[in-house]
DRENVEXMAR-309362 format. One line per 8 residues: number of its first residue (from 0); their letters; for each residue x, y, z of N, C-alpha, C. Coordinates in nm, 4 decimals. Layout:
N
NUM	a	X Y Z X Y Z X Y Z  ... .
This chain:
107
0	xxxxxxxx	-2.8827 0.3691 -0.9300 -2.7419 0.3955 -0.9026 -2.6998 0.3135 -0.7806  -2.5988 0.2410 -0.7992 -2.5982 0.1516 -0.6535 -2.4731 0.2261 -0.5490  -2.4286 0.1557 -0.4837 -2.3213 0.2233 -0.4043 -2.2290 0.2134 -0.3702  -2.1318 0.1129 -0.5045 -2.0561 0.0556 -0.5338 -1.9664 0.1358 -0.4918  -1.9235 0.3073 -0.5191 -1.8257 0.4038 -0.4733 -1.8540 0.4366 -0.3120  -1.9755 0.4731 -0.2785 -1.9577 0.4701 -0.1121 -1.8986 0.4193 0.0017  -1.8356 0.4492 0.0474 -1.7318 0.4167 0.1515 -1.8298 0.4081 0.2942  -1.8550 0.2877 0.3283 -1.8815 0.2808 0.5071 -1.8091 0.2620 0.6214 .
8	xxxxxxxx	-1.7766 0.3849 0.6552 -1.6563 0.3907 0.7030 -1.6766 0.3025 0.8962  -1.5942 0.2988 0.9972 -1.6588 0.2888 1.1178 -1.4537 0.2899 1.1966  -1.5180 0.2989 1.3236 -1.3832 0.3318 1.4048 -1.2695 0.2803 1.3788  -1.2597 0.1805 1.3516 -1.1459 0.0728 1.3032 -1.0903 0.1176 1.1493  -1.1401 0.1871 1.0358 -1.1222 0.2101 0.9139 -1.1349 0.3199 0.8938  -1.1801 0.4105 0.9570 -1.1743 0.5825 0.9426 -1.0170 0.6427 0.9094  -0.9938 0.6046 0.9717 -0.8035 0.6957 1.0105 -0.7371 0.6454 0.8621  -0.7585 0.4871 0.7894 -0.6498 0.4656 0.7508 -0.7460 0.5047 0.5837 .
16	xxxxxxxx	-0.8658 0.5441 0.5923 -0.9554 0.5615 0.4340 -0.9455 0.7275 0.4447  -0.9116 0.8139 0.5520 -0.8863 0.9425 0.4849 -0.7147 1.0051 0.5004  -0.6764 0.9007 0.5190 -0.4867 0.9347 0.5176 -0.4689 1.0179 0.3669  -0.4904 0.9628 0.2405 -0.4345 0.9581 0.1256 -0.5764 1.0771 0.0374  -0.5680 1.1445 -0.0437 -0.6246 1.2298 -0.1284 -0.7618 1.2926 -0.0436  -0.8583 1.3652 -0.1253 -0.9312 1.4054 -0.0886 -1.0775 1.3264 -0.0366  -1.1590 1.3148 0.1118 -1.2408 1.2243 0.1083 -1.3280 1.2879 0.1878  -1.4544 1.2853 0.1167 -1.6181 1.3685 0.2354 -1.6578 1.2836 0.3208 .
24	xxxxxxxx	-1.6337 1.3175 0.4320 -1.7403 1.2204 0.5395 -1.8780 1.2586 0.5704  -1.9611 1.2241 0.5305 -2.1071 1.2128 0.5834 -2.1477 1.1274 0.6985  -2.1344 1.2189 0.8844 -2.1612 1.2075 0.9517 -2.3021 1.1645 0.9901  -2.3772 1.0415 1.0041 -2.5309 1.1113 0.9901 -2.5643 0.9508 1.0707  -2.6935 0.9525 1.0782 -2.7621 0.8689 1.2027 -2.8531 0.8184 1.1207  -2.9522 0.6861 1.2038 -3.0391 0.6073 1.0776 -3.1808 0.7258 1.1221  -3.1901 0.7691 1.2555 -3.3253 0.8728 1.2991 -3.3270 0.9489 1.2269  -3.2215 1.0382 1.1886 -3.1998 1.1365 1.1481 -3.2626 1.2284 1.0405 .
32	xxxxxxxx	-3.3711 1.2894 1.0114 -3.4770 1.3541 0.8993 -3.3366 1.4200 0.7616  -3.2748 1.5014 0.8191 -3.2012 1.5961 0.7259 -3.0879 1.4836 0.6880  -3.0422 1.3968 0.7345 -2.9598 1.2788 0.6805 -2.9689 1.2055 0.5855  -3.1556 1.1977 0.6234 -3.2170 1.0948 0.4852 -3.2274 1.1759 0.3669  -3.2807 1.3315 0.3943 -3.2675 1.3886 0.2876 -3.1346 1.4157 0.1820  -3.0228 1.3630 0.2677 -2.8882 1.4428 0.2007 -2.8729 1.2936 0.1199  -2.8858 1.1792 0.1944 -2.8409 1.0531 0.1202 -2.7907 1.0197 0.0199  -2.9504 1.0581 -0.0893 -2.9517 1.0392 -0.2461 -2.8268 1.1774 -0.3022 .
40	xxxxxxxx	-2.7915 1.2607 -0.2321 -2.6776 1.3492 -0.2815 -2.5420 1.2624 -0.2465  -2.5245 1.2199 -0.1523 -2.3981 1.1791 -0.1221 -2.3616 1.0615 -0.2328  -2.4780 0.9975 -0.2499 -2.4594 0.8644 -0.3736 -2.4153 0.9174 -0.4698  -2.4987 1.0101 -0.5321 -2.4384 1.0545 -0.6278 -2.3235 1.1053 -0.6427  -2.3028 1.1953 -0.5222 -2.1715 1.2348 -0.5514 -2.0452 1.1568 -0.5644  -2.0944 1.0227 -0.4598 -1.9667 0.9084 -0.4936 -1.9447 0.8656 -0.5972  -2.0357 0.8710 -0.6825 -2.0607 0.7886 -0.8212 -1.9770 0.8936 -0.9414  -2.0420 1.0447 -0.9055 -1.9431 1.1185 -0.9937 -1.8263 1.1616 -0.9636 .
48	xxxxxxxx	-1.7554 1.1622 -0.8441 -1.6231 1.1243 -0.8065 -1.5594 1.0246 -0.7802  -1.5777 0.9621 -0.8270 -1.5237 0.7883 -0.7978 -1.3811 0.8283 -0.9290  -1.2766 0.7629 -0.7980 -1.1338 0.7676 -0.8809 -1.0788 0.9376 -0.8542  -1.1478 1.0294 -0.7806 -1.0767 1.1279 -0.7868 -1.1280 1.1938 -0.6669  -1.2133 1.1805 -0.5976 -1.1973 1.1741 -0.4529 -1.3324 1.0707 -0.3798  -1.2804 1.0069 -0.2717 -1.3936 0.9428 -0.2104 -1.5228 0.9791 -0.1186  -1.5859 0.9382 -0.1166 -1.7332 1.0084 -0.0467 -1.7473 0.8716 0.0678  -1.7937 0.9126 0.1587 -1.7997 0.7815 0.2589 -1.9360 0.8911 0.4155 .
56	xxxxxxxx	-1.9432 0.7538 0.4490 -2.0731 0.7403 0.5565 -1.9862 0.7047 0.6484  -2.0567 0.7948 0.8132 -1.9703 0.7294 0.8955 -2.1184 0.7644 1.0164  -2.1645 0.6063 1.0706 -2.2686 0.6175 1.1527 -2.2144 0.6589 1.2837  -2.2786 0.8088 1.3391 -2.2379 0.8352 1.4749 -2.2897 0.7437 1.5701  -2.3741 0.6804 1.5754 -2.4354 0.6034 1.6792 -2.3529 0.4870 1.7226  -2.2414 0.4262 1.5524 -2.1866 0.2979 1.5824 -2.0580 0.3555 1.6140  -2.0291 0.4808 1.5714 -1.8745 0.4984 1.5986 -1.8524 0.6338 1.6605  -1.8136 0.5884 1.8034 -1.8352 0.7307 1.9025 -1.6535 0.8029 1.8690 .
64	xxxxxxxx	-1.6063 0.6822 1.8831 -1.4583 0.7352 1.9185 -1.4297 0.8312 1.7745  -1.4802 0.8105 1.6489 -1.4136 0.9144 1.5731 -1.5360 1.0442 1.5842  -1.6596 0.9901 1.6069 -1.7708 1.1250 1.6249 -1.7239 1.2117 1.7798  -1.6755 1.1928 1.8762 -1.6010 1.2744 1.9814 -1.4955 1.3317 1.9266  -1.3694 1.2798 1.8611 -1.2548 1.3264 1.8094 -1.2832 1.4511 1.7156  -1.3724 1.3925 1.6506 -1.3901 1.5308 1.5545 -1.4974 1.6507 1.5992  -1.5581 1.6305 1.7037 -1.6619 1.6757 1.7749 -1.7812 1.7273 1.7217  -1.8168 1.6620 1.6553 -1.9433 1.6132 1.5888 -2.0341 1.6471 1.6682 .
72	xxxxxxxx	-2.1782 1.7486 1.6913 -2.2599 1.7410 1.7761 -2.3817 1.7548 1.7236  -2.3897 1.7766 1.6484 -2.5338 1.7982 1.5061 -2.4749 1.7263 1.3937  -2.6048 1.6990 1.2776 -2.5911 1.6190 1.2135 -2.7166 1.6265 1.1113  -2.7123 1.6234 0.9846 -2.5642 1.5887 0.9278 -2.4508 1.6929 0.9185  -2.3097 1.6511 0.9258 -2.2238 1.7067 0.9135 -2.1187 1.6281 0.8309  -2.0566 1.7093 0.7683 -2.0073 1.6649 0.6896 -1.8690 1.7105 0.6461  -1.7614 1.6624 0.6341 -1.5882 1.6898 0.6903 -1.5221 1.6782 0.5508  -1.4485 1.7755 0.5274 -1.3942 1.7304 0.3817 -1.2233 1.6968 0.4434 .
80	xxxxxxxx	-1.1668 1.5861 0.4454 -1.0512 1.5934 0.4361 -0.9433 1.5595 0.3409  -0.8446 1.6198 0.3605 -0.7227 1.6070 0.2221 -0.5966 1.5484 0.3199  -0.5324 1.4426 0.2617 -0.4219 1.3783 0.3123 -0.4664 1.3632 0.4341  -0.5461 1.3644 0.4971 -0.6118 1.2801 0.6269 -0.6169 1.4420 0.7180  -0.6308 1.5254 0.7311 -0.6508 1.6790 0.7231 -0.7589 1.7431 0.7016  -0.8481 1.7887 0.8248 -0.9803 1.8229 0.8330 -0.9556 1.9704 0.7431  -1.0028 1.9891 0.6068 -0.9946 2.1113 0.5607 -1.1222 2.2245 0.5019  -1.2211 2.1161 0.5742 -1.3821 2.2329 0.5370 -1.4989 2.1451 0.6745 .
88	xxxxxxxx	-1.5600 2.1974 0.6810 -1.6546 2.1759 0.7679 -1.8294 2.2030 0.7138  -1.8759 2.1404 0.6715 -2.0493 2.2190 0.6603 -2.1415 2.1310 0.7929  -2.2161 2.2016 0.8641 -2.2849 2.1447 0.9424 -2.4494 2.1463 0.9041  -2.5371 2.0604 0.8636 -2.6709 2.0819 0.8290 -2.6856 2.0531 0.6888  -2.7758 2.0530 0.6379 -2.8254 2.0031 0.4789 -2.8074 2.0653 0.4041  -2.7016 2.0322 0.2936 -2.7226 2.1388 0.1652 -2.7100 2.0419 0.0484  -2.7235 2.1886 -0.0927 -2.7306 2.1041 -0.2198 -2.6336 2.0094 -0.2472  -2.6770 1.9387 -0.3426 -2.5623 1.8874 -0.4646 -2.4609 2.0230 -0.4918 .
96	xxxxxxxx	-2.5029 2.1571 -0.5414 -2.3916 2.1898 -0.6090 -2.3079 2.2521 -0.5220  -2.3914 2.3057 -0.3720 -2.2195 2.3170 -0.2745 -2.1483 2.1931 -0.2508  -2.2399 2.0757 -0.2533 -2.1011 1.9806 -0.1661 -2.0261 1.9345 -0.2775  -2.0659 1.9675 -0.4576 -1.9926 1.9202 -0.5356 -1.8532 2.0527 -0.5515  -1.9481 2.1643 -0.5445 -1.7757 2.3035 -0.5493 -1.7073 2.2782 -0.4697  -1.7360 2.1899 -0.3067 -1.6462 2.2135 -0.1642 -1.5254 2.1009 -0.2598  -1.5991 1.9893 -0.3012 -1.5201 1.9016 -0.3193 -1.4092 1.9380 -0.3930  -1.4627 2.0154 -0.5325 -1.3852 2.0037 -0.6309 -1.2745 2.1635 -0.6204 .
104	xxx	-1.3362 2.1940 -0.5042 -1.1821 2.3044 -0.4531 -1.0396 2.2625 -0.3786  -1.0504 2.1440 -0.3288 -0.9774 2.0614 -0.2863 -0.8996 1.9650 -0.4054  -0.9723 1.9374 -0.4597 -0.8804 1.8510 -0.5981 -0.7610 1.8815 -0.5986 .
């Protein structure tokens, strides 16, 4: 599965890729143990939402100014926003099928 739908997001492109519909940010670091584990979920999930909401990576290490703003302090974390609108929060590792219900309650 490649990662043709994944969004890499970074300070300069954050603000203007979650303005418009629904989009998951996956907060997460390259050290990070529970990050690597979530990875292969987030791919997928871009792949089976592609065209109806976006999934995107956003490295805290390279991009402080939106990891302070949103106050990000553990990781992974992960932000669901709608029309650019922080509207769920999960902090720490979970399945495929919560981060696929968080998503698809927002639709």
């Amino acid at each position: 599965m490649s990662d043709d739908h994944l969004l890499n997001l970074d300070d300069d492109s954050f603000k203007e890729n979650i303005a418009h519909g629904v989009t998951l940010v996956d907060f997460y670091a390259d050290w990070c143990g529970p990050c690597k584990m979530i990875a292969p979920i987030i791919k997928k999930l871009a792949h089976s939402f592609a065209g109806k909401a976006k999934i995107a990576k956003l490295d805290i290490d390279k991009c402080q100014d939106v990891t302070t703003h949103y106050e990000v302090t553990s990781i992974p974390t992960l932000i669901l926003f709608k029309d650019g609108k922080e509207v769920k929060r999960i902090v720490g590792l979970r399945d495929e099928e919560t981060l696929d219900s968080m998503i698809k309650s927002s639709l």
